[in-house]
Structure formats: structure tokens, C-alpha cells
N, C-alpha and C positions, 0 to 999 in steps of 0.2 A: 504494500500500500504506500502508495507516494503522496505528499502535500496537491499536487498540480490534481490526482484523482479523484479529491474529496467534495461531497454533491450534499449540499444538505436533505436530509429527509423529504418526502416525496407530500406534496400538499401545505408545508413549513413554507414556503416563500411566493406567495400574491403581487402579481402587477399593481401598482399604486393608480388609483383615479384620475386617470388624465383630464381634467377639468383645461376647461374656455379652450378647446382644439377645433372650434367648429361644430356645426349642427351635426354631422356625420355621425360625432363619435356617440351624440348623445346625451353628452354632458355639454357643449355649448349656449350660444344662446345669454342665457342668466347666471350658468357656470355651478346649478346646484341653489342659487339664493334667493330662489323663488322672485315675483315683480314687484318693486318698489317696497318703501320702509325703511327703518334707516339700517338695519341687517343686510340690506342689499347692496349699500353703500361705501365707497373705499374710506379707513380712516374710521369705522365705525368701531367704538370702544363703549363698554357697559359697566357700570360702577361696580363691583364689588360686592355681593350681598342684594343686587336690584332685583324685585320678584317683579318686573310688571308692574306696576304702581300698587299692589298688592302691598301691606305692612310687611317690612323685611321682618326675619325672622331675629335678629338682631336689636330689633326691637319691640320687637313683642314681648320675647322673654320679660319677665322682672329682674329686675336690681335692686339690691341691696346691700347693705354692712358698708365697709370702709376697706381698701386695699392700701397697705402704706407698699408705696415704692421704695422706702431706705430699708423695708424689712431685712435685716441679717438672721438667713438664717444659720443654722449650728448644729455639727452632727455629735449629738447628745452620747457620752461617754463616763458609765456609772461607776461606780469606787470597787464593786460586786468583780467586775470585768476587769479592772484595773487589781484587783488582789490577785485572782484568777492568774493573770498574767507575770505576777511577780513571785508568785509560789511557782512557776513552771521553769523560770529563766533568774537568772543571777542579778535583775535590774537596780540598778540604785536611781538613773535617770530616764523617765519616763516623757520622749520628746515625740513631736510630729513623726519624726523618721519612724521614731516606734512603731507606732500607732497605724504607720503606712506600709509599715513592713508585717504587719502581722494583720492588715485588712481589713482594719476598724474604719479607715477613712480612706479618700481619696485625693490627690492632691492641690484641687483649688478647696477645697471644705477647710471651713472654719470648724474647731472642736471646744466644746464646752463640758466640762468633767462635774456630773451632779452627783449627788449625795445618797443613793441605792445601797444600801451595803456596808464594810467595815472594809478598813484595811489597818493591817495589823504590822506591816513595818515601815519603816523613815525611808522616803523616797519623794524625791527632787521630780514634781510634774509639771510640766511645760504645754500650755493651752491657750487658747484666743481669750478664754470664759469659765467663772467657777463659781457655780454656786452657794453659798453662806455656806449651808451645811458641809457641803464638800469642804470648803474651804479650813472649815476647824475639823473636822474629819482627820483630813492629813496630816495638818501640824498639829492634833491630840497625838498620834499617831508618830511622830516627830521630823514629819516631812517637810516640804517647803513646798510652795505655789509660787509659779512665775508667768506674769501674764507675757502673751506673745505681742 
């Protein structure tokens, strides 16, 4: 079998609609766009969401609540998973890389470490965000918290 003898599958490949070739072909004429309207016109472009003067559906639905666009958000990391993780491995410093390296987060996520749990030995966590409890958690614990 050679490159040069290769055929795609039999029915896989349709002539495309020779439109505005003359009356002959059958497609001439109007070219498919039926007489007059502005669909029939070159230059013709339609908004977005247009149903025909019909209520778009864009507005129809309801709206409500409040959307903040500064919302930050933060891929929540609980003290439970952070013990978890220090009883498996020799850590004393638990930073982004960690946390990236073992699949917690991904690398544009902001990480916020909350208060789930106990952690029961002194270790240096590095986070964007920490919650109160978290926060004396650790340094009961005789850790340190360093925001990012």
C-alpha cells in the first residue's frame, strides 16, 4: 500500500453546491435565497440572539441577584488534607509547588487553606488565603502562615 493509492471511503466525500452557475445547474437565478428580503441581500448580517421580532430569549428569561466581577475565586484546601499529606511525606514547608505536585491545585488557582480538621505538627504553609480558624489551627499546632 502506497500514500499516492489511498481513496477515502466510498460515499465519505460529496461535491459541494455549486450555487449562482446559471439556470442550468439549478441552483442559479436567486442562488438558493429565495426573492427579495433582506436574507436575499449582499452585506446582510443579523444580531445575535434576533428571533424575528419575536422576544429574544435573552430576555425573556429572569434576572436576578448580583454578579461581582472582582469575585476571586479560591481552590479551598482543608487542615484534614493538609495532615493527611504530612503524615505520608517528611514536609516541614507546605508551598504552591506542593500542593501542585500532588494535585490539589492547578497553576493559575489561587489556594485558600480553611479550618476542617486538626493538624498535629509545626509546619510553614504558604497560601493566597486562610481562614481564622485555620489560621490558629496551625500556629496552636506551632506552625506558621505566610500569605502569598
Amino acid at each position: 500500500m502506497y500514500l499516492n493509492s489511498l481513496k477515502p471511503a466510498e460515499g465519505a466525500v460529496k461535491n459541494s453546491k455549486r450555487i449562482g452557475r446559471g439556470t442550468g445547474s439549478g441552483r442559479g437565478g436567486t442562488s438558493t435565497r429565495g426573492h427579495k428580503g433582506a436574507k436575499s441581500r449582499s452585506g446582510y448580517s443579523q444580531k445575535s440572539g434576533f428571533e424575528g421580532g419575536q422576544m429574544p430569549l435573552q430576555r425573556r428569561v429572569p434576572k436576578y441577584g448580583f454578579k461581582n466581577i472582582n469575585r476571586v475565586e479560591y481552590k479551598a484546601i482543608n487542615l484534614d488534607v493538609l495532615q493527611s499529606l504530612v503524615e505520608a511525606g517528611s514536609e516541614t514547608v507546605l508551598n504552591f509547588e506542593f500542593f501542585k505536585a500532588h494535585g490539589l491545585v492547578q497553576k493559575n488557582d489561587k489556594v485558600k487553606i480553611l479550618g476542617r480538621g486538626e493538624l498535629n505538627k509545626a509546619v510553614e504553609v504558604h497560601a493566597h488565603a486562610f481562614s481564622g480558624t485555620a489560621t490558629s489551627s496551625i500556629e496552636k499546632a506551632g506552625g506558621k502562615t505566610v500569605a502569598l
